[in-house]
C-alpha atoms as one frame of an Amber mdcrd trajectory, in Angstrom:
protein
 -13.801  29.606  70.057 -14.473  26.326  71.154 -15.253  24.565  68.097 -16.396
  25.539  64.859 -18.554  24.352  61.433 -16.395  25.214  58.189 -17.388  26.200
  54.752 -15.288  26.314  52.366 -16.332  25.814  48.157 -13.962  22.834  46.880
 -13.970  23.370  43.402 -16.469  23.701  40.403 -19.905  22.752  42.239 -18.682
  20.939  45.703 -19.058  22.478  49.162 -17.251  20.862  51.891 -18.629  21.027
  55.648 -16.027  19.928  58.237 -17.241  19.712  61.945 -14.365  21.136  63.681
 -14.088  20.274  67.309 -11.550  17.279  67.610 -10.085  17.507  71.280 -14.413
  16.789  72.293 -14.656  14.179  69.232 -16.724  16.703  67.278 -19.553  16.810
  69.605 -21.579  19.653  68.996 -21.862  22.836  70.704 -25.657  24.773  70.089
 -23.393  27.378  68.424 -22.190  24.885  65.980 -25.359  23.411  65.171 -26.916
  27.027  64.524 -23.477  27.498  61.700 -24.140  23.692  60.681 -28.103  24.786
  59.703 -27.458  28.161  58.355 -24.127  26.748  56.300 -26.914  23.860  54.954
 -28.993  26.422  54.028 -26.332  28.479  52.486 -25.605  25.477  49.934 -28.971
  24.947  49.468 -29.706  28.036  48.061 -26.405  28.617  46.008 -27.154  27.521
  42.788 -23.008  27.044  42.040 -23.021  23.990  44.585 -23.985  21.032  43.722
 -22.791  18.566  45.601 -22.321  18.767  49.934 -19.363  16.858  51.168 -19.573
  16.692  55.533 -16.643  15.055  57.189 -15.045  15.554  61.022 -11.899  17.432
  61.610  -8.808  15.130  63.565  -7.919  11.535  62.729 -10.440  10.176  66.084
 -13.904  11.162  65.241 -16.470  11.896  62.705 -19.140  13.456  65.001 -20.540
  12.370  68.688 -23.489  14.336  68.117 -24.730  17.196  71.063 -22.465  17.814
  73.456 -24.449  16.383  76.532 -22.237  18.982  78.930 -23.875  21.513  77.040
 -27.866  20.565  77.718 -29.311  22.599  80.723 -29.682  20.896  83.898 -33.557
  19.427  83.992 -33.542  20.239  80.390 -33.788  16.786  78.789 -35.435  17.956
  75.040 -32.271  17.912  73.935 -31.534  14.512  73.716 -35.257  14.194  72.158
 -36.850  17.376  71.081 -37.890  17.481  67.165 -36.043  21.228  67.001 -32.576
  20.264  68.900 -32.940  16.760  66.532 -33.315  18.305  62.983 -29.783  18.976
  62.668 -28.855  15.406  62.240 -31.699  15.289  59.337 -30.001  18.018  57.242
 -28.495  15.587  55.180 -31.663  13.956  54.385 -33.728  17.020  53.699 -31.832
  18.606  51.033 -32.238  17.698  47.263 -29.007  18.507  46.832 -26.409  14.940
  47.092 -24.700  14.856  50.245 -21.575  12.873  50.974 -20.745  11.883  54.177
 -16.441  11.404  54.840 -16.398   9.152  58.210 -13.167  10.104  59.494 -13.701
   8.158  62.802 -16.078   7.083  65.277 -19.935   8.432  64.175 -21.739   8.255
  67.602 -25.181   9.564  68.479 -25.730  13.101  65.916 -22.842  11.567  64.451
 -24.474   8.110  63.465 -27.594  10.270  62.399 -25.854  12.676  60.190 -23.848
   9.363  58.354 -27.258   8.066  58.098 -29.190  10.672  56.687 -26.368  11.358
  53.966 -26.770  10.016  50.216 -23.267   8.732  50.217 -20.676   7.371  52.889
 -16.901   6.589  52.752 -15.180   5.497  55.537 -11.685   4.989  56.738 -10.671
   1.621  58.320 -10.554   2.950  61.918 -14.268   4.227  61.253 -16.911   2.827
  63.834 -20.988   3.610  64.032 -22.583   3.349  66.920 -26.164   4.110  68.954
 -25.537   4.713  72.516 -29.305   6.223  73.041 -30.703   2.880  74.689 -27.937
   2.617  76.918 -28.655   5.677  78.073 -31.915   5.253  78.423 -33.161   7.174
  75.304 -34.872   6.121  72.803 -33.057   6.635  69.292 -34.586   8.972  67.050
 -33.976  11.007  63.794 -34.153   7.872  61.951 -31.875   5.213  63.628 -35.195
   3.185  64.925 -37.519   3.857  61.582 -35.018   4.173  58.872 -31.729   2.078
  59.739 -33.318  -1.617  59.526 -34.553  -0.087  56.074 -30.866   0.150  55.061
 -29.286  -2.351  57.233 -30.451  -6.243  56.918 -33.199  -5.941  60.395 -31.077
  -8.265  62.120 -27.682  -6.486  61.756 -29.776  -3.033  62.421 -30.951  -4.503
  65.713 -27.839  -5.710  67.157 -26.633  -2.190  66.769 -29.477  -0.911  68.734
 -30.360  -3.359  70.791 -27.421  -4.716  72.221 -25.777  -1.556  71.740 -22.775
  -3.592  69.728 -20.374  -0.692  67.451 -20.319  -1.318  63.263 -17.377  -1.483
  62.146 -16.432   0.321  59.115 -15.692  -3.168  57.696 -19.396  -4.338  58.313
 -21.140  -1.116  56.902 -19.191  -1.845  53.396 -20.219  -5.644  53.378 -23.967
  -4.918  54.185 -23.766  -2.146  52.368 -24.624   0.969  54.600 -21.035   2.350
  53.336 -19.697   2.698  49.967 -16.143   2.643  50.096 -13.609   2.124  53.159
 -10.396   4.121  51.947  -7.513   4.873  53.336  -7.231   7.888  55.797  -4.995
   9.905  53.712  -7.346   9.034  50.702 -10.249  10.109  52.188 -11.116  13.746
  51.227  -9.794  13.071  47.390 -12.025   9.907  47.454 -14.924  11.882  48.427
 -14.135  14.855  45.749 -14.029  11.936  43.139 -17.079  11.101  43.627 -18.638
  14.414  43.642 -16.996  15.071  40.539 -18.489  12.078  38.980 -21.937  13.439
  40.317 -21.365  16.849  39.191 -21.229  15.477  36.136 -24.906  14.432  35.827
 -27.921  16.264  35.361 -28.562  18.020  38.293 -32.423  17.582  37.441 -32.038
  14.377  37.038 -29.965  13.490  40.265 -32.011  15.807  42.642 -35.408  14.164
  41.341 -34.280  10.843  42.025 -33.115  11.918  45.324 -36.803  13.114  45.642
 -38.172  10.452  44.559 -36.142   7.894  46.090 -36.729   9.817  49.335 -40.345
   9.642  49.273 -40.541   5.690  48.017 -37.963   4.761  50.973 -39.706   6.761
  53.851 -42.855   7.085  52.677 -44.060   4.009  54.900 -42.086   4.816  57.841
 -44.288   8.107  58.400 -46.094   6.179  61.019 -43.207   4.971  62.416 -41.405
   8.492  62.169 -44.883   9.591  64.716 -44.077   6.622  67.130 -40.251   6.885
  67.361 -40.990  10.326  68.245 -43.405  10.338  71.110 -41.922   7.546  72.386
 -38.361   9.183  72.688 -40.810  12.366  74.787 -41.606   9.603  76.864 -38.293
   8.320  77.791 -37.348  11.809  78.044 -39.430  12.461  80.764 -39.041   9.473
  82.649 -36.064   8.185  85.208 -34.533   6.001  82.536 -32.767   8.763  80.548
 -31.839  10.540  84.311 -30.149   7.071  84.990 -28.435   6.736  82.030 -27.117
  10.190  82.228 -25.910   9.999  85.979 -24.233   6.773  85.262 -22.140   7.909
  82.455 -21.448  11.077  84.376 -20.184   8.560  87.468 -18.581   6.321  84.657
 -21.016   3.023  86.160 -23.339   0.579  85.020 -26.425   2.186  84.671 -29.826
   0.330  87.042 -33.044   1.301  84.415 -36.254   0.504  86.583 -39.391   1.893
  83.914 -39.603  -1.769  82.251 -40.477  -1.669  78.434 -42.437   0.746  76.736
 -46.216   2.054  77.337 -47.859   0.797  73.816
């Protein structure tokens, strides 16, 4: 099989997801994000789980998102369709705390999942990064609405914008991760501090998660509409070809649509 989504119950209340495809830096095959939704929805509904811990198999990479060998030629909804994009929202949608274990880069999906989690430890080799404009899409499940909500605007634009990596250095000192830990510390970190959640109210932490949710995105609604027609609209246009032949032909990519229709 190449590449698989694990469940596996950690202890008294804590599932753990790993994203098992570490020779193709945990990109994402469509049969791994059908087991990533259905294993979701599998803690969701088990009452014994509390707490979701996600983290990438290997010592390179967290997650690089889809697979782009994987979307059909002419096919292009998969870098911006709502359905192929809800994957990397999981996270965000369930009431249930999630913890995200950055075991490497977070690229694309990868970035997305990281983002939508409650929680995020990182190792020291641990990188976050939006390639989407330089490939001529337009990011979307939340890195253009929700990450300068998180990250200080300016910080959150020089990611995007200029493309420029976060080290996992950066994300603790603005604050977008919680802990950097050693590698080998990683996993126990992360059950630590599901242990110390477990050990709440469940009521209690899944309605502030609600509420939290609703008070942090709330506003962005509008801009949730926007990101999303706008990333159709790259996705039908010559930028996002472009991008895609020029990473395929490993050159500098020549965009030619100019900025976006308002």
């Amino acid at each position: 099989m190449d590449g698989q989504v694990k469940a596996e119950i950690l202890g008294p209340g804590i599932g753990l997801i790993t994203i098992d495809r570490p020779a193709k830096r945990n990109a994402m095959t469509p049969e791994m994000v059908d087991r990533m939704e259905t294993t979701f929805s599998d803690f969701d509904m088990d009452d014994a789980v509390r707490v979701i811990i996600i983290t990438g198999a290997g010592d390179k990479a967290f997650c690089a998102g889809h697979d782009i060998k994987d979307i059909p030629e002419g096919d292009l909804s998969h870098l911006y369709g709502e359905e192929h994009m809800k994957v990397f929202l999981l996270p965000r949608d369930t009431l249930k705390p999630v913890i995200c274990a950055v075991n490497g880069s977070a690229f694309a999906g990868g970035f997305c999942l990281a983002l939508a989690s409650d929680f995020r430890l990182a190792t020291p080799e641990a990188v976050f990064a939006v390639p989407g404009p330089r490939l001529g899409i337009v990011p979307i499940a939340g890195q253009s609405s929700r990450l300068p909500r998180i990250l200080p605007p300016a910080i959150a634009n020089e990611v995007i914008m200029a493309g420029r990596p976060l080290s996992a250095t950066r994300a603790e000192h603005f604050g977008f991760v919680n802990a950097v830990v050693p590698r080998e510390q990683l996993l126990d970190e992360a059950i630590t501090l599901a242990k110390d959640i477990t050990g709440m109210s469940q009521f209690s932490v899944e309605s502030y998660k609600r509420i939290s949710r609703e008070s942090l995105y709330q506003g962005v609604e509008a801009a949730d509409a926007m990101e999303y027609w706008l990333a159709m609209a790259a996705g039908q246009g010559e930028d996002v070809k472009e991008g895609l032949a020029a990473f395929a032909e490993k050159r500098a990519p020549n965009f030619t649509s100019g900025k976006a229709k308002t």
